[in-house]
C-alpha positions, -999 to +999 in steps of 0.1 A: +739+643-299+751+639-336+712+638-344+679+644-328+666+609-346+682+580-363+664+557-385+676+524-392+665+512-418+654+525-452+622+507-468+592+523-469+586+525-433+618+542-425+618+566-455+581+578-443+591+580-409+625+596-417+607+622-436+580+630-416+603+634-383+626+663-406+592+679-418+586+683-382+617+705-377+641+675-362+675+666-376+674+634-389+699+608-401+689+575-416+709+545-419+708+517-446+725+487-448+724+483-487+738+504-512+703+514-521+670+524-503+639+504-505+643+476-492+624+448-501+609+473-525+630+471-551+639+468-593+666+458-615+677+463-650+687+430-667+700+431-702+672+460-710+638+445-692+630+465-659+627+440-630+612+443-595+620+420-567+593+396-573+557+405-587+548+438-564+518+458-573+505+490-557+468+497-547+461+530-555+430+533-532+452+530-498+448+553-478+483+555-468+492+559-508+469+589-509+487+604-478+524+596-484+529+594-523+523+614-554+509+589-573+513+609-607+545+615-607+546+577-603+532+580-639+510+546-631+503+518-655+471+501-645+463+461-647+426+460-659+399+449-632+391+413-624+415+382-639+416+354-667+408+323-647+428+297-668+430+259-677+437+234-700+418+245-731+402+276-711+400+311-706+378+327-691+370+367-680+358+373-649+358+415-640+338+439-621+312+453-641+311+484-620+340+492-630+346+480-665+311+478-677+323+467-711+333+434-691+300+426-680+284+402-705+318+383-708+321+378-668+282+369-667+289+339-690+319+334-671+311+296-663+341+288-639+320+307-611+282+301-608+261+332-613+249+328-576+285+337-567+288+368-587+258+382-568+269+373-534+301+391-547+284+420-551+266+421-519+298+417-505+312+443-518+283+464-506+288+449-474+327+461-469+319+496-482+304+507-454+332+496-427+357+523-415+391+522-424+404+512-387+378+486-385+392+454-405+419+448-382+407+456-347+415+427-320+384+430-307+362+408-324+366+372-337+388+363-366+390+333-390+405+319-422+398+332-458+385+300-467+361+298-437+351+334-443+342+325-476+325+297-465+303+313-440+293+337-469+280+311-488+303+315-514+308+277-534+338+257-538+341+264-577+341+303-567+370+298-544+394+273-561+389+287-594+391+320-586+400+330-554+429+304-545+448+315-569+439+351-571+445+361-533+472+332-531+489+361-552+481+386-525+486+369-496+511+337-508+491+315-495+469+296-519+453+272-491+433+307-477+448+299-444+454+343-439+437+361-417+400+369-434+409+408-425+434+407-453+407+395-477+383+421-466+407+451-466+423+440-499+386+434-516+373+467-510+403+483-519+400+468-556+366+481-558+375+517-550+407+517-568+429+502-593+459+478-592+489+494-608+530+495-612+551+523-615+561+528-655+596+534-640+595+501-617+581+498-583+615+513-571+602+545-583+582+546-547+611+543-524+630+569-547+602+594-544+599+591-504+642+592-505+633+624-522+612+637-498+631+630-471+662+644-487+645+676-496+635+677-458+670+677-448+675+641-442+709+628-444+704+595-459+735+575-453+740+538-473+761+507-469+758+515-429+753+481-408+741+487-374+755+462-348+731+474-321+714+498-303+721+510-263+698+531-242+698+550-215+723+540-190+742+517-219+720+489-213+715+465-245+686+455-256+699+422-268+715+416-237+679+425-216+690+454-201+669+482-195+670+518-209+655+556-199+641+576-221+673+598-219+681+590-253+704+561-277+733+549-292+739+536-325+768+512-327+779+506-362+799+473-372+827+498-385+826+505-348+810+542-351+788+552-326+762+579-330+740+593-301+705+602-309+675+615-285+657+590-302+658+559-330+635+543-350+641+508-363+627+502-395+644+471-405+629+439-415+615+418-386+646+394-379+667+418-374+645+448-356+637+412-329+677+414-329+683+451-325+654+454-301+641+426-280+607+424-287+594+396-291+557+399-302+581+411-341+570+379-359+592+355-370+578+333-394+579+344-429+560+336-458+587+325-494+575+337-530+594+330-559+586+352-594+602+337-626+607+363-648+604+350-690+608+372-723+589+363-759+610+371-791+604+401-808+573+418-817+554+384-808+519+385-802+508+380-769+477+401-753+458+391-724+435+423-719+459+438-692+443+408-671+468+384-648+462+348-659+451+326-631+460+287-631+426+273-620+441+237-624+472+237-604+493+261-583+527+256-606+529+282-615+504+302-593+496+332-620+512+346-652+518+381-652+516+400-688+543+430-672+548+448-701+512+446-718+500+467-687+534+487-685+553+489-721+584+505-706+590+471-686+605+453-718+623+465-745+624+461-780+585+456-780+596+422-767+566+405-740+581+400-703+561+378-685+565+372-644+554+335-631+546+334-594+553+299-577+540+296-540+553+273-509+588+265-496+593+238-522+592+267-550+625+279-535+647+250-543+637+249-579+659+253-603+656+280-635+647+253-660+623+235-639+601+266-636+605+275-673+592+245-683+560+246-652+554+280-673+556+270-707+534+240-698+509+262-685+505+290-713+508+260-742+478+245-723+455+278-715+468+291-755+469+258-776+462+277-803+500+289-806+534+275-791+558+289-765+588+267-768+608+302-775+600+312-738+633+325-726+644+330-688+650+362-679+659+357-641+648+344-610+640+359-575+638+339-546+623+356-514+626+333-484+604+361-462+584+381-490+557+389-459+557+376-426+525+353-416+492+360-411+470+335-396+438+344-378+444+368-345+478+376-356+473+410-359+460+413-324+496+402-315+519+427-328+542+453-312+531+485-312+555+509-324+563+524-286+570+487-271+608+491-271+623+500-236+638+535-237+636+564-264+633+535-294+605+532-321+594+503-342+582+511-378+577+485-399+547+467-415+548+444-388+532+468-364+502+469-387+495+442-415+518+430-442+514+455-474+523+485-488+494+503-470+510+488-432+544+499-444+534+535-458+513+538-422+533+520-396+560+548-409+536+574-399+529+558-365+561+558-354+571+598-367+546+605-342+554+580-316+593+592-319+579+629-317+573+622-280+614+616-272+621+647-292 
């Protein structure tokens, strides 16, 4: 055996799982296809502004965080609670006044959400508190939409298009609420016990700290390795539908270098684990985000209150994201980076001026009171699959990480829910799945 376990694949999943399998005392080698770790966890440097791949945030009340990261050595810069709902002419503050009490009588006179609403959010809140961790996406009870959730609640149609369409059409990337209400819920509650937050050093910062880890564990973290496929057993592969034993694997390489492994987890992203390993509950269908990324000139004056700016009147773009008023390090030169989220499939094939000019549209309209025609492109990123799709009962449906034939593991966020939190745990799940091949 050249190891005990390989991992393919080196986003958060795989780094967890990578690490987890050496702190157990197993000789682990992991395998990336990039030149880097993270995958789609990611940032850039371009000419002096830090950039992640698209707008990525990290909750800091996962439980998975808690477990799997050191969240200060992150050295976190926090978004303040709540959002600016914005339109033409309008801004308004709506925040949760348990946790920024010096919110509260802005939000109260907030008059894009009827006070009715803010007390059915609160009972809401009250309501998720008390739910166990495990319980939001069990498949055994009924699921619906976010919008029909919302709807049985009682909430009104102002509360939800001007706040939570494009609010949680930032979470989930989809603005029409069509997700899976167990996103909602687990998301909510998770803002009420924690904060939202980036990394000061970019959200690559994460998969560098778990590399770490599993370095100092005595991972051997191998790069710029593409894995053709993946035999069990008697040879058998799995993209052919052969069988396997549990007798162990083979890596094939597409340099042609084979490695043999008692067992291998396949953390890649969905296509290509389907590929590798012939499941085919690993969803397909992926949900596109595209984050324009704009600077201001020097030392210009732009403050929102660490709040993202919501666009209550349209979904072009879907939110404006004051980067480096929440994390200063972001932009340099005291110059303001901005990120603009735009939603759909259409939002792909749009070219760099055409969403500089959505943008500057929308913050000339929501601050008339001063110009932005010195709004200057920064870059573009165009994810075709930020997240793979959640409708209602779609969780019910994913692999678990032990459905591969033979001595292979999936880890991935697919075997949980689409978020840091699912990536940070299915990594877990599947250390201790491999444990049982080792």
């Amino acid at each position: 055996m050249d190891a005990e376990a390989i991992v393919v694949g080196g986003g958060l999943a795989g780094l967890v799982s990578a690490a987890r399998i050496a702190e157990a005392g197993a000789d682990v080698t992991l395998l990336e296809r990039r030149p880097r770790v993270g995958g789609r966890v990611r940032s850039r440097e371009v000419e002096g502004f830090t950039l992640d791949r698209g707008f990525q945030v990290l909750f800091t009340s996962y439980p998975a965080v808690a477990r799997e990261l050191d969240t200060d050595a992150l050295d976190l810069r926090r978004f303040s609670p709540g959002a600016t709902i914005c339109r033409p002419g309008s801004r308004a503050v709506l925040s949760d006044p348990l946790r920024e009490p010096t919110a509260a009588i802005e939000s109260a006179l907030n008059r894009e959400v009827p006070f009715s609403d803010k007390l059915r959010t609160l009972a809401l809140r009250y309501d998720l508190s008390k739910r166990a961790n495990d319980e939001f996406f069990a498949d055994d009870g009924p699921d619906a939409s976010i919008r029909d959730y919302l709807a049985d609640w009682g909430f009104s149609s102002d509360y939800v298009a001007n706040f939570v369409e494009p609010f949680y059409g930032g979470i989930t990337l989809d603005r029409s609420l069509s997700t899976s209400k167990a996103v909602f819920e687990y998301t909510f509650r998770a803002m009420s016990r924690g904060t939202i937050a980036i990394p000061a050093g970019g959200m690559a910062a994460i998969p560098d700290q778990l590399a770490e880890r599993a370095r100092d564990a005595g991972v051997e973290v191998r790069t710029g390795e593409d894995v053709e496929a993946i035999d069990v057993g008697s040879g058998g592969r799995f993209r052919l539908g052969a069988g396997g034993t549990a007798d162990g694997a083979r890596v094939e390489l597409a340099d042609g270098e084979t490695l043999d492994a008692e067992c291998v987890v396949v953390a890649t992203t969905p296509p290509e684990a389907r590929r590798l390993t012939g499941v085919g509950s690993i969803p397909e269908s992926g949900v596109p985000n595209v984050t324009a990324w704009f600077a201001l000139p020097e030392r210009s004056s732009f403050a929102t209150g660490r709040r993202i700016l919501l666009n209550a009147a349209g979904g072009s773009p879907n939110a404006v994201v004051p980067i480096s008023e929440v994390a200063t390090e972001y932009a340099p030169r005291n110059r303001p980076l901005l990120a603009a989220t735009f939603l759909g499939e259409a939002a792909l094939e749009r070219d760099a001026d055409d969403l500089r000019e959505s943008t500057r549209e929308a913050l000339s309209a929501w601050y008339p009171e001063r110009g932005f025609e010195s709004l200057e492109t920064v870059a573009v990123d165009r994810i075709p699959f930020a997240q793979f799709a959640q409708p209602p009962g779609v969780h019910a449906t994913l692999p678990d990480p032990d459905d591969p034939e033979g001595s292979v593991v999936l880890a991935g966020e697919y075997t949980e829910w689409s978020s840091i939190q699912g990536a940070l745990e299915s990594g877990r799940a599947a250390a201790e799945t491999a444990s049982e091949y080792l």
